[in-house]
C-alpha positions in Angstrom: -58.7 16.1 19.5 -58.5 18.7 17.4 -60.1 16.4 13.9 -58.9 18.8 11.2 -55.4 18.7 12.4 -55.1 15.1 13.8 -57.9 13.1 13.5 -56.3 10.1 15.6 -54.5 12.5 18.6 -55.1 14.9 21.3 -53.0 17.6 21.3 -50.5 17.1 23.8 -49.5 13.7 21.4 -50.0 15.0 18.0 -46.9 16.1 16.4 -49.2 17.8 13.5 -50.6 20.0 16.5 -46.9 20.3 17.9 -44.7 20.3 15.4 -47.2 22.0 11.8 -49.0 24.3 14.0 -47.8 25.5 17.2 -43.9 25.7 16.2 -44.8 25.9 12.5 -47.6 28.1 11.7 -47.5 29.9 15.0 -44.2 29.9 15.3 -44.0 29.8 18.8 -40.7 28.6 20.2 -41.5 29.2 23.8 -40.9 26.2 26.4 -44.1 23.9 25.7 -45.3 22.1 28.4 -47.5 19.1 27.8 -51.2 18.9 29.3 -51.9 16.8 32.3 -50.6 13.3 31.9 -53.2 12.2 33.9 -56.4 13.5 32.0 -59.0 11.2 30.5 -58.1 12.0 27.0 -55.1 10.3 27.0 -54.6 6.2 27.0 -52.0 4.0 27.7 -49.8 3.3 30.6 -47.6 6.8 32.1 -44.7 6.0 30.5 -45.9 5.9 26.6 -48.2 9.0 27.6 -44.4 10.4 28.5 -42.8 9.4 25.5 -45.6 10.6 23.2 -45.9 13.9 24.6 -42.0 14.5 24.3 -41.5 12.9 21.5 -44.9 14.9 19.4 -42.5 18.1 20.4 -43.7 19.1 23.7 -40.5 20.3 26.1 -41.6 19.5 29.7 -44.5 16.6 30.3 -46.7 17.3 33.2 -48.3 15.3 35.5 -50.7 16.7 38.7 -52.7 14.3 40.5 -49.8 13.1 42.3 -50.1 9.4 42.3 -46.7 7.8 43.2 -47.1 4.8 41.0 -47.8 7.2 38.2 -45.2 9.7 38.5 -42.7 6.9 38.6 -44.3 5.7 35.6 -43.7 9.3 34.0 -40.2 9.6 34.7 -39.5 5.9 33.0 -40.6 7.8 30.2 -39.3 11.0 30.1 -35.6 11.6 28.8 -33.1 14.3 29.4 -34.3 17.9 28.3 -33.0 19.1 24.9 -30.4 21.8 24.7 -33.2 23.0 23.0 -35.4 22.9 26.1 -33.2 23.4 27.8 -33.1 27.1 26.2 -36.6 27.6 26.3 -36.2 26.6 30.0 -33.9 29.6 31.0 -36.1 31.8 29.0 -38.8 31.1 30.3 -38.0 31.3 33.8 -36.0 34.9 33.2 -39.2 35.9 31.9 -40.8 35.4 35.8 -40.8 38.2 37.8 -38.6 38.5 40.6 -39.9 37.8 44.1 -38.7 39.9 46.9 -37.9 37.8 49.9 -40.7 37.5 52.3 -40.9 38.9 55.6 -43.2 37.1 57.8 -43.7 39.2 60.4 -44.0 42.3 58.4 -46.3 40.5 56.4 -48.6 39.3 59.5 -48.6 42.8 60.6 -49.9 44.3 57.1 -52.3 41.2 56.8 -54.1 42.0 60.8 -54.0 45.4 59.7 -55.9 44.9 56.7 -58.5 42.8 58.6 -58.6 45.3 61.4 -57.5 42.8 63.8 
């Protein structure tokens, strides 16, 4: 909680955070992805968590530690992505460098000899 912004909020739900400083005052328009769903800073069942992060402005909710009943719980409360998210989406991943395929035996052979094997 970040009390000179939003006394009553953590970040990932504040839409003073969100909306005043990160798209306002910084003017970041990047894709925004929310903090873990499933820290201890947040209260409330998955899917309100959900709701609140997308609807304080966040673009993409997140959720790690991979508990079934939770995820399912996050997804009740996600929506569809914005055409607006949707665009921050694309950028975002154009941004990513591009990966070369792998080749694993190539790859084997530079790793043994690195190690000297």
């Amino acid at each position: 909680i970040f009390s000179k912004i939003d006394e009553h909020y953590p970040a990932t739900i504040s839409p003073k955070v969100i909306q005043e400083v990160i798209r306002g005052y910084i003017a970041f328009d990047g894709l925004l992805i929310s903090d873990d769903l499933s820290m201890q800073a947040l209260s409330g069942d998955f899917k309100e968590r959900a709701k609140a992060a997308l609807g304080a402005g966040c673009d993409v909710v997140l959720h790690c530690n991979g508990k079934m009943d939770e995820m399912v719980s996050v997804v009740a409360g996600a929506q569809p992505m914005t055409d607006t998210a949707c665009r921050r989406w694309l950028t975002a991943v154009d941004l990513l460098p591009k990966i070369e395929p792998l080749d694993p035996i190539e790859t084997l052979a530079q790793f043994n000899h690195l190690m000297k094997i």
